[in-house]
ROGUDO-75165 format. One line per field, with one value per residue (C-alpha): residue number from 1; x, y, z; residue in three letters. Coordinates in steps of 0.001 Angstrom, whole numbers. Layout:
N
pake = NUM, ...
c1 = X, ...
c2 = Y, ...
c3 = Z, ...
markol = ala, ...
This chain:
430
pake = 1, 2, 3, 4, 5, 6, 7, 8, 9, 10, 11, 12, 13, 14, 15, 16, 17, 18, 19, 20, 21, 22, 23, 24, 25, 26, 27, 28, 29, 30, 31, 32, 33, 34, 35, 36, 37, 38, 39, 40, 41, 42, 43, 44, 45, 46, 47, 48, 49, 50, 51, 52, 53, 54, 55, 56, 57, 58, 59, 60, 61, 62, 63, 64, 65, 66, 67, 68, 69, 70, 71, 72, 73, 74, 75, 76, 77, 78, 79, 80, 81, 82, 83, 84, 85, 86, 87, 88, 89, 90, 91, 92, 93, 94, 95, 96, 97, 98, 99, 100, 101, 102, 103, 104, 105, 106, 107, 108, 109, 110, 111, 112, 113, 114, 115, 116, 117, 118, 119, 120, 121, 122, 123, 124, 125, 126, 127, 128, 129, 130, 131, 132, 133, 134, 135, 136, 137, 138, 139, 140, 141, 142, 143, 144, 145, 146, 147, 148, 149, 150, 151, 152, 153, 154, 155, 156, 157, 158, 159, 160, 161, 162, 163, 164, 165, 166, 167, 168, 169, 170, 171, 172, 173, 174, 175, 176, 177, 178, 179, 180, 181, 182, 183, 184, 185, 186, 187, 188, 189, 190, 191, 192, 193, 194, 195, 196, 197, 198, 199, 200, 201, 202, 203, 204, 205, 206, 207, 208, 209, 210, 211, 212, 213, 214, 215, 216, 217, 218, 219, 220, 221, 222, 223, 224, 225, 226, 227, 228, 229, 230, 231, 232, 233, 234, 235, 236, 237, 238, 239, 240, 241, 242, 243, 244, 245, 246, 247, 248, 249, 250, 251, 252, 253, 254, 255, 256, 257, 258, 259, 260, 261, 262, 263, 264, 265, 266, 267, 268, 269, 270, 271, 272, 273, 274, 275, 276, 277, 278, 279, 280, 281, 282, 283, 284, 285, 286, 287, 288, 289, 290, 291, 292, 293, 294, 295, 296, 297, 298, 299, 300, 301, 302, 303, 304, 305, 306, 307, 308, 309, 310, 311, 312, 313, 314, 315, 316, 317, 318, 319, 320, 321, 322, 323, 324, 325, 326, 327, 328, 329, 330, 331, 332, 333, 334, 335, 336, 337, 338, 339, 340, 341, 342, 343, 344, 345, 346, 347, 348, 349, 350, 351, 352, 353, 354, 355, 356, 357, 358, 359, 360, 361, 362, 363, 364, 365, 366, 367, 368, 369, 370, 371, 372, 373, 374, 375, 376, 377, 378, 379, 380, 381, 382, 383, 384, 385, 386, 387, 388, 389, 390, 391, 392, 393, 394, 395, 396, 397, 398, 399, 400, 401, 402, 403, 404, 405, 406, 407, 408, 409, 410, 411, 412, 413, 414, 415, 416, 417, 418, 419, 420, 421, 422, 423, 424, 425, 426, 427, 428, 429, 430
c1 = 0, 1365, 939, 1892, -1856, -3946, -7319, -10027, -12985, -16599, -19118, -22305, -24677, -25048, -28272, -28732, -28445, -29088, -32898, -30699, -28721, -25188, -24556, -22944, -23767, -24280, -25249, -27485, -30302, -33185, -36136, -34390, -35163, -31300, -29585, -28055, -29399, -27991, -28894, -27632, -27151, -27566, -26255, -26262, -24325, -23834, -21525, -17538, -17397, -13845, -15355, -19056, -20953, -23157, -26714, -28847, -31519, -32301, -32594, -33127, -32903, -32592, -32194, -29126, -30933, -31808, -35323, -35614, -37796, -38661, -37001, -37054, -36769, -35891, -32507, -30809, -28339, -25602, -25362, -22554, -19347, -17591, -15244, -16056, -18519, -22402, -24711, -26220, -25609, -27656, -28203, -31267, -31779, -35329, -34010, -36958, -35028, -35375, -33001, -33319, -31367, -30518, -29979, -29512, -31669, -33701, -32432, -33232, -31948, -34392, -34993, -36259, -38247, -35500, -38117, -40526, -38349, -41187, -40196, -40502, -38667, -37050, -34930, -33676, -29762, -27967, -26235, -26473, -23560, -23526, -24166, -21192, -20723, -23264, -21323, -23135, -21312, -22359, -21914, -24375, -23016, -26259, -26216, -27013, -25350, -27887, -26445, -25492, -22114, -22351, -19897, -19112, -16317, -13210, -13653, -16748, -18626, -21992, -22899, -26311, -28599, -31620, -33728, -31434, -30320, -26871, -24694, -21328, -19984, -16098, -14359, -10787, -8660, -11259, -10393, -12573, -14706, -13920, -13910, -16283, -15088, -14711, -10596, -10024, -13037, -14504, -17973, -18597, -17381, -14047, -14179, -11031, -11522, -9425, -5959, -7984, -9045, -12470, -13857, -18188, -18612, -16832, -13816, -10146, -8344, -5007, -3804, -2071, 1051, 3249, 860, 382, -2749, -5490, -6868, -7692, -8174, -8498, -8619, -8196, -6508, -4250, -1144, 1638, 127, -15, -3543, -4429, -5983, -4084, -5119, -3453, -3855, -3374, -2779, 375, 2411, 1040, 1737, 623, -559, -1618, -5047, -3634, -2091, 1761, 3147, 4345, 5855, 5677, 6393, 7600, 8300, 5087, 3947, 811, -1132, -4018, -5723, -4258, -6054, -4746, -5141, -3078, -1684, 1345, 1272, 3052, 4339, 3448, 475, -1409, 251, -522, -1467, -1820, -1804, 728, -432, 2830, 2175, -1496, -3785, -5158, -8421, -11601, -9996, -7768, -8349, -6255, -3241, -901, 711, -112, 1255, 676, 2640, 3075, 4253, 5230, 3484, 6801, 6198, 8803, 8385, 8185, 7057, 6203, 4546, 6436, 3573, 4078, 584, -799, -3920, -3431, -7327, -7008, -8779, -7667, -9026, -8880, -10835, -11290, -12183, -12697, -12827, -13496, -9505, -9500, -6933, -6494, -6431, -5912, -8277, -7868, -9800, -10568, -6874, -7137, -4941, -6259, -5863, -8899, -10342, -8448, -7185, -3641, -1019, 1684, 4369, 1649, 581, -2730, -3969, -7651, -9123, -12249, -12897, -15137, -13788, -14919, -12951, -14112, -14811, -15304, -16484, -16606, -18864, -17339, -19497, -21004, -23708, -25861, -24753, -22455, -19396, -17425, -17455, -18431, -17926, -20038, -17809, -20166, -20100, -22677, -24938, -24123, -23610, -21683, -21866, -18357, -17667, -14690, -17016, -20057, -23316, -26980, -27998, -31843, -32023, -30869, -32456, -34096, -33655, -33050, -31726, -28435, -26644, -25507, -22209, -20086, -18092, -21629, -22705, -19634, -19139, -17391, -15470, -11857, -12583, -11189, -12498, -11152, -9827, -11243, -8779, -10110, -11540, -10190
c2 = 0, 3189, 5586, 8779, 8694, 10380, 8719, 9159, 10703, 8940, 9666, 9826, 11208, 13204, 14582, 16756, 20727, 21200, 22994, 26014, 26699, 27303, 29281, 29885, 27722, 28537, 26375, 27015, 25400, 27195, 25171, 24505, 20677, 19735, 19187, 21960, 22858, 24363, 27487, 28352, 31524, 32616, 36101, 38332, 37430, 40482, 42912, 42756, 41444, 43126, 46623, 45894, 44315, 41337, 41193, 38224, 36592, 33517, 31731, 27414, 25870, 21986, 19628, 17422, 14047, 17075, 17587, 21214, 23018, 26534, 28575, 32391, 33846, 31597, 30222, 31505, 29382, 31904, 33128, 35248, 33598, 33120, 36013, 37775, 37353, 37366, 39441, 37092, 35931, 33117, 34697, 35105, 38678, 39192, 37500, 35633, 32225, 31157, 31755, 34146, 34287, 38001, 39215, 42078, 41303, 43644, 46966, 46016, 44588, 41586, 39225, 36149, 33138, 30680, 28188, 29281, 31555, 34381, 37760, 39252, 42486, 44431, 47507, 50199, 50443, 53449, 53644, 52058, 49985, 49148, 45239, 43494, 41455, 41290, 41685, 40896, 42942, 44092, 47988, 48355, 46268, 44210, 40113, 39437, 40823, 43166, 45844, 45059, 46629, 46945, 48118, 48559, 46616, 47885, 51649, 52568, 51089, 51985, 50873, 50317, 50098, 47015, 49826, 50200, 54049, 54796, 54774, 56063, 55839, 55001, 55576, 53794, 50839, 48295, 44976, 42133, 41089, 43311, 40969, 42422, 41328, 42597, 42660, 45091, 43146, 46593, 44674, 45923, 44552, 46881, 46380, 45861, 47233, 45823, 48526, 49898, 49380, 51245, 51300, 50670, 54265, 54101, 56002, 55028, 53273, 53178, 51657, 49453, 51041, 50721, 47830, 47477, 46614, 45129, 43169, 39956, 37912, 38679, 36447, 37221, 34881, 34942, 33892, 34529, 33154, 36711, 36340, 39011, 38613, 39655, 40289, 38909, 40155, 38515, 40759, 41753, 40179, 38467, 40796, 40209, 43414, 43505, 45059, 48449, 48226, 47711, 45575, 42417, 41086, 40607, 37596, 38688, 35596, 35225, 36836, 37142, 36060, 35577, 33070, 32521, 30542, 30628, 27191, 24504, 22984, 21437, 19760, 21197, 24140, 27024, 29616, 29932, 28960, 30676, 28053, 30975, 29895, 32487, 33319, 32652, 33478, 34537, 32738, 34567, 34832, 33462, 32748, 29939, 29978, 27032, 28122, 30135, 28543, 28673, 27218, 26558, 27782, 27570, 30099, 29946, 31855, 34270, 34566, 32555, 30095, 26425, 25000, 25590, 23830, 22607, 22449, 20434, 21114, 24393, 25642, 29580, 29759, 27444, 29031, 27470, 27914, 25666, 22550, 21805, 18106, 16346, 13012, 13642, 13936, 17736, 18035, 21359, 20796, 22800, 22599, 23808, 23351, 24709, 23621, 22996, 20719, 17456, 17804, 17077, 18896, 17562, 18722, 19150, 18658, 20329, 18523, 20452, 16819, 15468, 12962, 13358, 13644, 14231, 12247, 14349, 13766, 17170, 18898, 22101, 24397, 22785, 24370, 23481, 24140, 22448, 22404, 20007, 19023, 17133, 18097, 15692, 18197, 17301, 18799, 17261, 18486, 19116, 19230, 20806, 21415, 23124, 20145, 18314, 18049, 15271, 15323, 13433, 12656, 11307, 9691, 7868, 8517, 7268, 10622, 8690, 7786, 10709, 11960, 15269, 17558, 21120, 23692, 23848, 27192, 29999, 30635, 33378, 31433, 30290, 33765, 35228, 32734, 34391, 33856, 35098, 32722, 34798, 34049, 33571, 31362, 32395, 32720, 30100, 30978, 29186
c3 = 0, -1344, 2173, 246, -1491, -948, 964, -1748, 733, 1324, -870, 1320, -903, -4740, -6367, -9754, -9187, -12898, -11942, -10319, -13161, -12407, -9485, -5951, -3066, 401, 3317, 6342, 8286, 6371, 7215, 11129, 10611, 12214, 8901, 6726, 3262, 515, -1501, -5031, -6020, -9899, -10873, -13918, -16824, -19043, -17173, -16409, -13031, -12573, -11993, -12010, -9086, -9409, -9301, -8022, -10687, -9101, -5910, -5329, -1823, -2055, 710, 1209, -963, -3271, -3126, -4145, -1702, -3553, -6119, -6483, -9683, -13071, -13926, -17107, -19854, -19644, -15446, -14245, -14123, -10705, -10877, -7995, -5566, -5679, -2939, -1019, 2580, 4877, 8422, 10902, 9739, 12106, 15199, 14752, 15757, 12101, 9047, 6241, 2769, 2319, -1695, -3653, -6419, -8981, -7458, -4021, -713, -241, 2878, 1452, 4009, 4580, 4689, 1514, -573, -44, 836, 3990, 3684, 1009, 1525, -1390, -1701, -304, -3990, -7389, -7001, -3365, -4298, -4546, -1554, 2007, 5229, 8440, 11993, 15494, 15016, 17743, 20442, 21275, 21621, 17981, 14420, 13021, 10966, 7200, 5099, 1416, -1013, -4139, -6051, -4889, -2828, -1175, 1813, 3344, 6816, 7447, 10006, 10897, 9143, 6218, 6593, 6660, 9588, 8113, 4768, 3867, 326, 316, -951, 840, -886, -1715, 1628, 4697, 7724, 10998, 14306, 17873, 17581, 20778, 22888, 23440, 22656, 18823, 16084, 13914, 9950, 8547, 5022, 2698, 4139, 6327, 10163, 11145, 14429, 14787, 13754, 10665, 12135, 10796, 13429, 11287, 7740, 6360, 4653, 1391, 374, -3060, -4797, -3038, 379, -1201, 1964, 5724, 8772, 12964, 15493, 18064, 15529, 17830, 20552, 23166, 24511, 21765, 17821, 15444, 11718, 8772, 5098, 2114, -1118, -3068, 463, 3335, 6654, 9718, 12063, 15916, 16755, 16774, 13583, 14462, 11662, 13379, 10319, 6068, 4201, 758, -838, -3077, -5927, -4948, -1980, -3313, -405, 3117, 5573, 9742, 11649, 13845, 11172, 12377, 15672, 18616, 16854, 18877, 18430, 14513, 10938, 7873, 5131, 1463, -1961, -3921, -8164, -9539, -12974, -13810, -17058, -19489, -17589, -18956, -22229, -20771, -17437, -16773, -18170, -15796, -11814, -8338, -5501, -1478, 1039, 4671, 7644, 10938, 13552, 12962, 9132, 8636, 5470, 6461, 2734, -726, -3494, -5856, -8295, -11576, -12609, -14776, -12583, -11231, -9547, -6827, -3508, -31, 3051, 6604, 6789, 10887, 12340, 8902, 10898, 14297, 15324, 15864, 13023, 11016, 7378, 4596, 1775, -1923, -4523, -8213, -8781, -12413, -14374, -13543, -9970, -7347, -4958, -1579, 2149, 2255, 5796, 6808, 4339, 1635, 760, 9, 2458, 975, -2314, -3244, -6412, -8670, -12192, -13970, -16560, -14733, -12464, -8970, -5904, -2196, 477, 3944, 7608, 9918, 8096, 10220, 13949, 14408, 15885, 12135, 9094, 5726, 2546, -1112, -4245, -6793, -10323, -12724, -12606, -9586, -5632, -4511, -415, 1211, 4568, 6901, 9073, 6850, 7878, 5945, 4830, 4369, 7829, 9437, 12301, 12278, 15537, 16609, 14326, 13501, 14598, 11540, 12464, 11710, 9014, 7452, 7392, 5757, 3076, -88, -2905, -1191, 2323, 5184, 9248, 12481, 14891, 18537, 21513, 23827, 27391, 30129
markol = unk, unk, unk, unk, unk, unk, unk, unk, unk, unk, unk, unk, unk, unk, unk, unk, unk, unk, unk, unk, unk, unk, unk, unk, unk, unk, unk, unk, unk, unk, unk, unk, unk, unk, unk, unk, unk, unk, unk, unk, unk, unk, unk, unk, unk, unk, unk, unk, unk, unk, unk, unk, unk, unk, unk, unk, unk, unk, unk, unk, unk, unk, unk, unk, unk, unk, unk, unk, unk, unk, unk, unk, unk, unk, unk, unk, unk, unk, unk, unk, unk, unk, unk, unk, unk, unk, unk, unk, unk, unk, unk, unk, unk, unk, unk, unk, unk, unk, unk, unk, unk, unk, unk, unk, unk, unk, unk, unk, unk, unk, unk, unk, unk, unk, unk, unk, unk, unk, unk, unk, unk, unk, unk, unk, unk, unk, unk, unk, unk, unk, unk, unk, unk, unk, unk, unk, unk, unk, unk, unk, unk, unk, unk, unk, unk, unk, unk, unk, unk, unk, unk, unk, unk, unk, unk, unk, unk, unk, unk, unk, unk, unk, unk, unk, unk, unk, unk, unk, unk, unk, unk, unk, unk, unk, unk, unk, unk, unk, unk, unk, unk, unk, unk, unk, unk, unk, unk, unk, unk, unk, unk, unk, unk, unk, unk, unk, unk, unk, unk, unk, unk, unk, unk, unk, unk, unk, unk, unk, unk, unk, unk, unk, unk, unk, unk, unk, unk, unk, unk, unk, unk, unk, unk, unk, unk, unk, unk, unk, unk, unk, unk, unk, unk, unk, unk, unk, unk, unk, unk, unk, unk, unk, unk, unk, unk, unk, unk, unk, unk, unk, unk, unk, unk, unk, unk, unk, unk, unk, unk, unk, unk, unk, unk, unk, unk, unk, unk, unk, unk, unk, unk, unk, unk, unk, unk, unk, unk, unk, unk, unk, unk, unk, unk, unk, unk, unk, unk, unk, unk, unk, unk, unk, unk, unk, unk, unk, unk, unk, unk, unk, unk, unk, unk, unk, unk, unk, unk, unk, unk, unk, unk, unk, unk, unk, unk, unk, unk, unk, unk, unk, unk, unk, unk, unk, unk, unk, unk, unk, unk, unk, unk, unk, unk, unk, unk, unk, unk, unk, unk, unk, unk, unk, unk, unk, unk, unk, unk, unk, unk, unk, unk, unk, unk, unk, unk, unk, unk, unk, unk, unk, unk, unk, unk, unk, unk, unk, unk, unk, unk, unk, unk, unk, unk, unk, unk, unk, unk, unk, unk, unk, unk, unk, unk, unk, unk, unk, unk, unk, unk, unk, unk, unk, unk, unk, unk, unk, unk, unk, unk, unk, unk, unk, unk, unk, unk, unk, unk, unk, unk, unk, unk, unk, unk, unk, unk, unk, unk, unk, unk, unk, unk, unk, unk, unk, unk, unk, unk, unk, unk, unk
């Protein structure tokens, strides 16, 4: 037995997604039965998603043996490709105890019945273009996230309150998907914008500085292990910076950071490694989009470099992101996926070697949702494709004979799902 293959993962359960058209998934406990659904998301297909925001056009919950429960608007041939991301978020919006899925579609803000896909709210936009990603944060300090951030694609943000009317506005370099999170612990959540740290009321905390380009990726934990978060920021470098902006270091030896993703990944080293994937040479987009090179890389909690791909592949759009207690061991993981060139969708350890692959053979783009599924403490993972969801797990289950039970929480990582994964790793409380 060769032990340097990788483990092909346990396929639990597929179904045909074909009805939905191709579009983004999302995951969340819509009808509160105890097992997660999924939602995909269609968006426009006639604008340049580089400098225009996407638009929502169609909306179709299914359940995990893919009975689809409701669909909102009509699926197109030719949707929005996956360029950037689309405006549309899963999240108990009402605090009514059950969940909502929250678009920007036709012009408006809308807060669609998790359950029925009927509307229960809609809200007008505080601009035009302020649709091109939903952020969820605690601006007000109560017990639950309430207050929404739009922006546009790359430079202005609008705050808004449960009531949708403005709060504060923001114009600056602000990145893909600012991250909301109570960094100081002074009870609200700060926005870090892309370059730029705001407090709850929109005031600039401090900057990040001589940083080219854009924020593509943001996460918060307690890297070098202090008792305090710190932020890291994946763009032209990958720096990390403490809460009140001191640089604590830069690693300078990608090209581009384009994903990074903070988690225990090797055992015993001390506090939070930085797993990124670096664009070593860039495709030529949509027109051969799986031409160019890319390549994983791990940190140290010091920044230091501990590995890099050595990538024999072509593939330059992989995203990676952390993968937590795939089979009930605890274990970090990275995961990367959308790696092009004939190479699977799989979780990666320290040593940047596959130990699990999930075997969905599609000449493609493939996509991966990851969470714990059915409330077991793990988390599972769906490889989809533009026609089908293929559910895998490290620790089998009968998806038919599940039982049902109490709803499955939203949590922050379900609620700020995007194209450019970012999150956080919470200090634990003794």
């Amino acid at each position: 037995m060769d032990t340097n293959k990788p483990v092909n993962a346990a396929l639990i359960g597929s179904f045909d997604i074909s009805a939905a058209g191709h579009g983004k998934g999302f995951l969340g406990d819509i009808n509160g039965d105890g097992i997660m659904e999924v939602v995909f998301v269609q968006a426009d297909g006639d604008i340049d998603d580089r400098y225009v925001p996407h638009s929502v056009t169609c909306v179709t919950a299914y359940d995990l043996q893919g009975n689809i429960l409701w669909q909102t608007g009509a699926p197109v041939e030719k949707p929005g490709r996956f360029g950037s991301d689309f405006p549309a978020q899963i999240y108990d919006f009402d605090e009514d105890g059950c969940l909502e899925v929250l678009c920007v579609m036709n012009g408006m803000f809308r807060v669609l019945d998790g359950a029925t896909g009927k509307e229960k709210q809609s809200f007008r936009l505080p601009n035009a273009e302020a649709h091109d990603c939903i952020i969820i944060a605690n601006l007000t300090g109560g017990p639950h996230a309430k207050e929404i951030i739009l922006k546009d694609r790359y430079f202005n943000m609008w705050a808004m309150d449960h009531d949708f009317n403005v709060m504060w506005f923001h114009h600056g370099n602000i990145g893909h998907f600012p991250f909301a999170f109570d960094v100081n612990g002074d009870g609200f959540d700060e926005v870090m914008a892309g370059y730029d740290m705001l407090d709850h009321n929109g005031k600039l905390l401090w900057s990040c500085k001589n940083l080219d380009d854009h924020a593509d990726c943001l996460w918060v934990g307690d890297v070098n292990d202090d008792g305090k978060y710190e932020i890291v920021v994946g763009g032209s470098v990958t720096t990390l910076f403490g809460a009140d902006g001191r640089l604590l270091w830069t690693y300078s030896g990608s090209v581009e950071s384009q994903h990074v993703a903070l988690g225990h990944f090797i055992e015993g080293a001390p506090g939070l490694q930085v797993a990124g994937l670096d664009r070593i040479r860039r495709g030529d987009g949509y027109k051969d989009q799986w031409s160019g090179h890319d390549g994983l890389f791990l940190l140290d909690s010091k920044g230091r470099e501990v590995l890099k791909e050595n990538r024999t592949t072509q593939g330059w759009l992989t995203i990676a992101d952390t993968l937590s207690n795939w089979n009930g061991e605890g274990k970090d993981l990275i995961l990367a996926y959308r790696r092009g060139g004939g190479v699977n969708p799989g979780l990666y350890n320290a040593e940047l070697k596959p130990v699990v692959e999930f075997p969905v053979d599609y000449i493609g783009e493939d996509y991966v949702l990851h969470a714990d599924l059915f409330g077991r403490g793990i988390e599972d993972v769906i490889v989809y494709t533009d026609k089908k969801a293929f559910i895998f797990s490290g620790t089998p289950i009968d998806i038919a004979t599940v039982q049902k039970g109490s709803p499955l929480p939203q949590t922050r990582r379900l609620y700020t799902q995007t194209l450019y994964p970012g999150g956080c790793v919470f200090i634990k409380k003794d």
